[in-house]
BADOKOL-965918 format. One record per atom (N, C-alpha, C, O): x, y, z; residue in three letters. Coordinates in steps of 0.001 Angstrom, whole numbers. Layout:
N
      c1      c2      c3 res
       X       Y       Z ala
...
end
This chain:
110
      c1      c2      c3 res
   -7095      -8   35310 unk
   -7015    1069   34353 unk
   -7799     686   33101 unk
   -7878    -456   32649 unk
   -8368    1781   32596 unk
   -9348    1283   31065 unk
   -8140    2237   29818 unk
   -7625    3354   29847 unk
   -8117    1594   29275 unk
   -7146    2110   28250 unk
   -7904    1880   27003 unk
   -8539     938   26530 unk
   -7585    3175   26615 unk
   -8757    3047   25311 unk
   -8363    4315   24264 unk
   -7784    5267   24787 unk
   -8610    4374   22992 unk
   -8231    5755   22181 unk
   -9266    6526   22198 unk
  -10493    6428   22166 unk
   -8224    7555   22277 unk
   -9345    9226   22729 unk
  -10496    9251   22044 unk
  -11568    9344   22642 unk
  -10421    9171   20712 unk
  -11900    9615   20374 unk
  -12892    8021   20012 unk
  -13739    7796   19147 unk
  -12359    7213   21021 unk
  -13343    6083   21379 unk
  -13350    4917   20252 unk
  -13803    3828   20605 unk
  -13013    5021   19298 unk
  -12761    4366   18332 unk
  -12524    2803   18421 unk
  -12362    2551   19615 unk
  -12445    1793   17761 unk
  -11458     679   17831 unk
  -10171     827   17675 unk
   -9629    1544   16834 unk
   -9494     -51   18726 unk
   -7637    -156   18638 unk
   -7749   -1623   17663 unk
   -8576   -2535   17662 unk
   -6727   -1414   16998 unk
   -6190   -2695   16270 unk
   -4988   -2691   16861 unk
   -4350   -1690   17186 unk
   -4425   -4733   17114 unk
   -3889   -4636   18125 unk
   -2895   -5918   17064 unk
   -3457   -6922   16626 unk
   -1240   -5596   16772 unk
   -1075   -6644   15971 unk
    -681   -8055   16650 unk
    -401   -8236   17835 unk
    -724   -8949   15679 unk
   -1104  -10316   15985 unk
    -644  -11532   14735 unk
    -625  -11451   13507 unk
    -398  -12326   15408 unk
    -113  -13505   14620 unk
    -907  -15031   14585 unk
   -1004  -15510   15715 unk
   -1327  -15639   13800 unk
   -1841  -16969   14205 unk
   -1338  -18021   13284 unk
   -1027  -17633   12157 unk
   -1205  -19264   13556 unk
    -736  -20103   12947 unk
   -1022  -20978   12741 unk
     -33  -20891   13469 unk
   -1584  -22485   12335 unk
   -1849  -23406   12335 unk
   -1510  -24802   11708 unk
   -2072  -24957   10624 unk
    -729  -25866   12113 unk
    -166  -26706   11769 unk
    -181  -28060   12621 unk
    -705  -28071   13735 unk
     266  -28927   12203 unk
      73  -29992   12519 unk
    1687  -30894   13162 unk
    2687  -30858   12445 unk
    1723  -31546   14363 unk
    2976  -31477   14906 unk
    3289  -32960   14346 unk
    2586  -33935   14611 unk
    4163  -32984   13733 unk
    4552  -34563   12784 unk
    4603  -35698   14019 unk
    3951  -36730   13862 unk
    5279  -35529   15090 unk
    5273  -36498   16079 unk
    3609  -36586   17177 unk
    3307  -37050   18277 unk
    3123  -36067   16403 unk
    1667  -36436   17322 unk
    1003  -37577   15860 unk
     880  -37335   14659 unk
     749  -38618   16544 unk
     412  -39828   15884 unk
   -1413  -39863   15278 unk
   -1751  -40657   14399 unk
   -2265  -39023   15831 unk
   -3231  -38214   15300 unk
   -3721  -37839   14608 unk
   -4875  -38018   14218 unk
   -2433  -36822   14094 unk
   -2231  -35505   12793 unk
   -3141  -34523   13455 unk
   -3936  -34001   12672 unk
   -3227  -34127   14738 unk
   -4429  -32736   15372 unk
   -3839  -31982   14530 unk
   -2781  -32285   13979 unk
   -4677  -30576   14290 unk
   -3942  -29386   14392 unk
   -4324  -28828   15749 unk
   -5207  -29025   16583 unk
   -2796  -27694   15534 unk
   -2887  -26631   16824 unk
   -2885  -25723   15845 unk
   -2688  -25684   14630 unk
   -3254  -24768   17011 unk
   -3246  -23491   16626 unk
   -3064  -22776   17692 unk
   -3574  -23057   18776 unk
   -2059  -21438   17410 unk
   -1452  -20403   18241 unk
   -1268  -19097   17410 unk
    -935  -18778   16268 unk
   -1671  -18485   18618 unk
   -1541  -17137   18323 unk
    -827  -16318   19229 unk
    -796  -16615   20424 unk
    -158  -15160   18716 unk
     803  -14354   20007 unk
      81  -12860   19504 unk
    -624  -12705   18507 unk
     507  -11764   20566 unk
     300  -10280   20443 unk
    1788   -9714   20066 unk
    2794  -10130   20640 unk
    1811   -8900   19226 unk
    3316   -8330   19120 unk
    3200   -7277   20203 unk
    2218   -6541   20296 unk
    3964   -7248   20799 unk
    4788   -6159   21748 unk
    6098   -5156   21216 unk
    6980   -5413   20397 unk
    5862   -3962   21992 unk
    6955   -3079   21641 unk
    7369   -2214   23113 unk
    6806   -2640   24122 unk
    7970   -1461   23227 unk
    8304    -697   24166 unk
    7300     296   24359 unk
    6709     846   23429 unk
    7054     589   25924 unk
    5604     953   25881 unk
    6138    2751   25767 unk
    7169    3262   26204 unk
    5110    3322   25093 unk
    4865    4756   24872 unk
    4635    5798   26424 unk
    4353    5256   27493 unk
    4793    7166   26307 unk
    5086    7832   27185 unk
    4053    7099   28541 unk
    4348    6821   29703 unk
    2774    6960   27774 unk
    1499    7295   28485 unk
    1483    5676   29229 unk
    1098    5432   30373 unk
    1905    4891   28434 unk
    1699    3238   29039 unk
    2769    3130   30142 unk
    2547    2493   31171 unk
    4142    3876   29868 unk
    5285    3107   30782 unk
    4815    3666   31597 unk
    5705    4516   31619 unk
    3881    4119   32679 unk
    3585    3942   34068 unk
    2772    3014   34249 unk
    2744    2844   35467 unk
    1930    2144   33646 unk
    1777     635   33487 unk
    2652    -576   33375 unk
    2516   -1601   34043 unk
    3564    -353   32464 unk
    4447   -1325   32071 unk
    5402   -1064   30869 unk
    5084    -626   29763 unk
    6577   -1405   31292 unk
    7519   -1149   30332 unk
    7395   -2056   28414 unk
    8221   -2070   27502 unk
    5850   -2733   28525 unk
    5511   -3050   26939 unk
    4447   -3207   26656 unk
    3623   -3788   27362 unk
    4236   -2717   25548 unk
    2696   -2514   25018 unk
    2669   -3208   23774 unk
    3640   -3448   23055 unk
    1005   -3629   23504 unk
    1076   -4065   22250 unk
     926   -2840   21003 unk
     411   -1723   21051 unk
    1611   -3575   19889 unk
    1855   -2541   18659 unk
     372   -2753   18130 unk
    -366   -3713   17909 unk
     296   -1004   18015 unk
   -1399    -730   17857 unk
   -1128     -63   16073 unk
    -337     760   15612 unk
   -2237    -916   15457 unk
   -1859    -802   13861 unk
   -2930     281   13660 unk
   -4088     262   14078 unk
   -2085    1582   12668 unk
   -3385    2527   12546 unk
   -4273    1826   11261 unk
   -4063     997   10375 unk
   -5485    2754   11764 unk
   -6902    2283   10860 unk
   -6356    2281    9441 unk
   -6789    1366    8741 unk
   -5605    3009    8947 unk
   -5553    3073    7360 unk
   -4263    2064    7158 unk
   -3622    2213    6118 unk
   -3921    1235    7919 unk
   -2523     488    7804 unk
   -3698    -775    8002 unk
   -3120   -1743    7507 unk
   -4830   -1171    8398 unk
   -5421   -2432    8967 unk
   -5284   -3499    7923 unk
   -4747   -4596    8074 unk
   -6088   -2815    6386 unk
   -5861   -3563    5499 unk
   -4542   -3820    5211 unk
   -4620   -4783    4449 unk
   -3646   -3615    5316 unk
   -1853   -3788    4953 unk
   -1289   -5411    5522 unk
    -709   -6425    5134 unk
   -1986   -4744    6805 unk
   -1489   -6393    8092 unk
   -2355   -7114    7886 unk
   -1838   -8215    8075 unk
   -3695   -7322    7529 unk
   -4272   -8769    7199 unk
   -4311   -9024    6168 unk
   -4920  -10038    5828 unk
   -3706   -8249    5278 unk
   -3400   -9124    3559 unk
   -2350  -10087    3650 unk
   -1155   -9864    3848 unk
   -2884  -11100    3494 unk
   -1846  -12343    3669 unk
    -656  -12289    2221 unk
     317  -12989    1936 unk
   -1132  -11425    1729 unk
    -162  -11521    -175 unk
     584   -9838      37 unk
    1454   -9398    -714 unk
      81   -9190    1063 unk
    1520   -7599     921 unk
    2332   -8550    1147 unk
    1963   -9586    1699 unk
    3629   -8328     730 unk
    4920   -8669    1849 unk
    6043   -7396    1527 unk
    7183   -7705    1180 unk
    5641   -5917    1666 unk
    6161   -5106    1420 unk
    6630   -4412    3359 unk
    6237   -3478    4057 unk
    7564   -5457    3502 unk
    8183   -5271    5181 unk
    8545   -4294    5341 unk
    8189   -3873    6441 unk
    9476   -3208    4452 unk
    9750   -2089    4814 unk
    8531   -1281    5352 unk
    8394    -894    6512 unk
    7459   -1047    4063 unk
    6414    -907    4441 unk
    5684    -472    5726 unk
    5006     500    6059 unk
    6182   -1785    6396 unk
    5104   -2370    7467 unk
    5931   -1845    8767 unk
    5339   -1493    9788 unk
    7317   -1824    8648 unk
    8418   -1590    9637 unk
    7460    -412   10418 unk
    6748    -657   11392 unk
    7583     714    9867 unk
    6782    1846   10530 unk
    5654    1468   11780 unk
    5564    2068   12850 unk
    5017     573   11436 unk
    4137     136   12650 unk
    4388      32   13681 unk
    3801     479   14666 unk
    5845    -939   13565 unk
    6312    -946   14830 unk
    7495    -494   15530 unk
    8164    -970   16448 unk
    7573     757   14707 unk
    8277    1835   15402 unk
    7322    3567   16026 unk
    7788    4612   16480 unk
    5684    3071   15703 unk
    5204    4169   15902 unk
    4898    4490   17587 unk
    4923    3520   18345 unk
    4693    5466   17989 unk
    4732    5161   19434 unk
    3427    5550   19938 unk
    3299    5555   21163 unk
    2553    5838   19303 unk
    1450    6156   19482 unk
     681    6970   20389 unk
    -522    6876   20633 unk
    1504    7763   20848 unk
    1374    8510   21984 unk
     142    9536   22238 unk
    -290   10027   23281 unk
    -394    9717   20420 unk
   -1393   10719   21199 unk
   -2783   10487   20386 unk
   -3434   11401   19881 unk
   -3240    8651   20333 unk
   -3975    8347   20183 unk
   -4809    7389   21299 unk
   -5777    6689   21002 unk
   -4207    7515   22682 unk
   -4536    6565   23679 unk
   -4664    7583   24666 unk
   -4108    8676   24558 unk
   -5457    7217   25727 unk
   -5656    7686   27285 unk
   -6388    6616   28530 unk
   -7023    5611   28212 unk
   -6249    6880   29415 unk
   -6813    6140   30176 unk
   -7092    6443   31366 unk
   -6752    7577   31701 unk
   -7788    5575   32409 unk
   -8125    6331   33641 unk
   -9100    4790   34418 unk
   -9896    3908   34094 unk
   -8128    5437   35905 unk
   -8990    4383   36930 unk
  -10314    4189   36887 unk
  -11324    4893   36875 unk
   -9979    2765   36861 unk
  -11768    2067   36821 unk
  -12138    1256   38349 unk
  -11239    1312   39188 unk
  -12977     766   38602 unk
  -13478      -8   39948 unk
  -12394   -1399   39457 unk
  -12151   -1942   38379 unk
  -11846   -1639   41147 unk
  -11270   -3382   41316 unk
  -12763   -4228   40424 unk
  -12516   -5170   39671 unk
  -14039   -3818   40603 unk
  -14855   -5081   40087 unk
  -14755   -5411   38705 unk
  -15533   -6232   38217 unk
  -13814   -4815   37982 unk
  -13635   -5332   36940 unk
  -12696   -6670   36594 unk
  -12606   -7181   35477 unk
  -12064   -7090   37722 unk
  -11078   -7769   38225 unk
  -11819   -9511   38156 unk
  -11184  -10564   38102 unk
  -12933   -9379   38174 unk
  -13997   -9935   38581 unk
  -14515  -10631   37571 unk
  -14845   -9670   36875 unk
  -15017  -12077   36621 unk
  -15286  -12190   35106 unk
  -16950  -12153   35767 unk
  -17784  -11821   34924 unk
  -17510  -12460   37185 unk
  -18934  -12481   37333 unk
  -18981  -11014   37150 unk
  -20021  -10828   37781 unk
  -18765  -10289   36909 unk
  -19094   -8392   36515 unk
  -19508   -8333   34740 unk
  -19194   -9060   33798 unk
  -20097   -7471   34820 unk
  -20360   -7286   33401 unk
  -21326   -6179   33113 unk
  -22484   -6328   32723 unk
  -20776   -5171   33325 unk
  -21741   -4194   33319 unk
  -20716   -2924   32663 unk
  -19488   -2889   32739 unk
  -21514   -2034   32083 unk
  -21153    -825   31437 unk
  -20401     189   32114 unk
  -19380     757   31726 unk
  -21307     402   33613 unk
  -20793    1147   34728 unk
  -19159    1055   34974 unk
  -18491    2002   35389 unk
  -18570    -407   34606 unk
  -17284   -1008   35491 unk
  -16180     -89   34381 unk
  -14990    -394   34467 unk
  -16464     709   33641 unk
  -15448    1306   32664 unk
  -15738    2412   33382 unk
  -14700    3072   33320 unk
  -16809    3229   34259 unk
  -16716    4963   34332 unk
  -15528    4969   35390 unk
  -15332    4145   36283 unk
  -14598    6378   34994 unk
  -13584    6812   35938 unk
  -14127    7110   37150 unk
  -15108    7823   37365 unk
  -12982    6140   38458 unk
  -13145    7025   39322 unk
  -12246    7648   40136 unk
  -12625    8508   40931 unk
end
C-alpha cells in the first residue's frame, strides 16, 4: 500500500531522539535513539493496522521541533487528532518489497 496525503504534500511524522552516554560503558560512546510516536490508527489506516504514527499538521511543525515550547497542553491536540481526511492510499506492485527497486513507476496504483 502507498499511503500518502491527498493533495501530495509532505506528512510530518512525530518523533523523538536522544543522545547520551551509558555511565557503565568504560569508553564514554554516545548512543543515540530515536522512536516514532504511535496512536490508534484512523478510520482509513485500521484496515492496515490497528496503529499509526501521529502525523503533526504543517502549521503545528514549528511547535514540535522547538526544543524551548513546553506548552503540553498545547501540543496534546496532536495526538488526539485523527486525521482522517488528510491521507489516502492505494495498492502498489509487491516490487516495492524489494530495496534493489527504485523506480517512480513502483508507487502507480494498481
Amino acid at each position: 500500500m502507498f499511503i500518502h496525503s491527498v493533495d501530495g504534500s509532505p506528512l510530518a511524522v512525530a518523533g523523538l531522539r536522544a543522545a547520551w552516554k551509558d555511565p557503565s560503558d568504560p569508553n564514554h560512546r554516545w548512543l543515540h535513539s530515536t522512536t516514532l510516536i504511535t496512536t490508534a490508527a484512523n478510520d482509513l489506516m485500521s484496515s492496515v493496522h490497528d496503529r499509526m504514527p501521529v502525523l503533526i499538521p504543517r502549521d503545528r511543525w514549528d511547535d514540535w521541533l522547538n526544543p524551548n515550547y513546553d506548552n503540553i497542553d498545547a501540543l496534546s491536540d496532536i495526538f488526539t487528532s485523527t486525521n482522517d481526511s488528510i491521507l489516502k492510499m492505494h495498492a502498489v506492485s509487491a516490487k516495492v518489497n524489494d530495496v534493489r527497486n527504485n523506480a517512480a513507476d513502483l508507487l502507480a496504483e494498481i
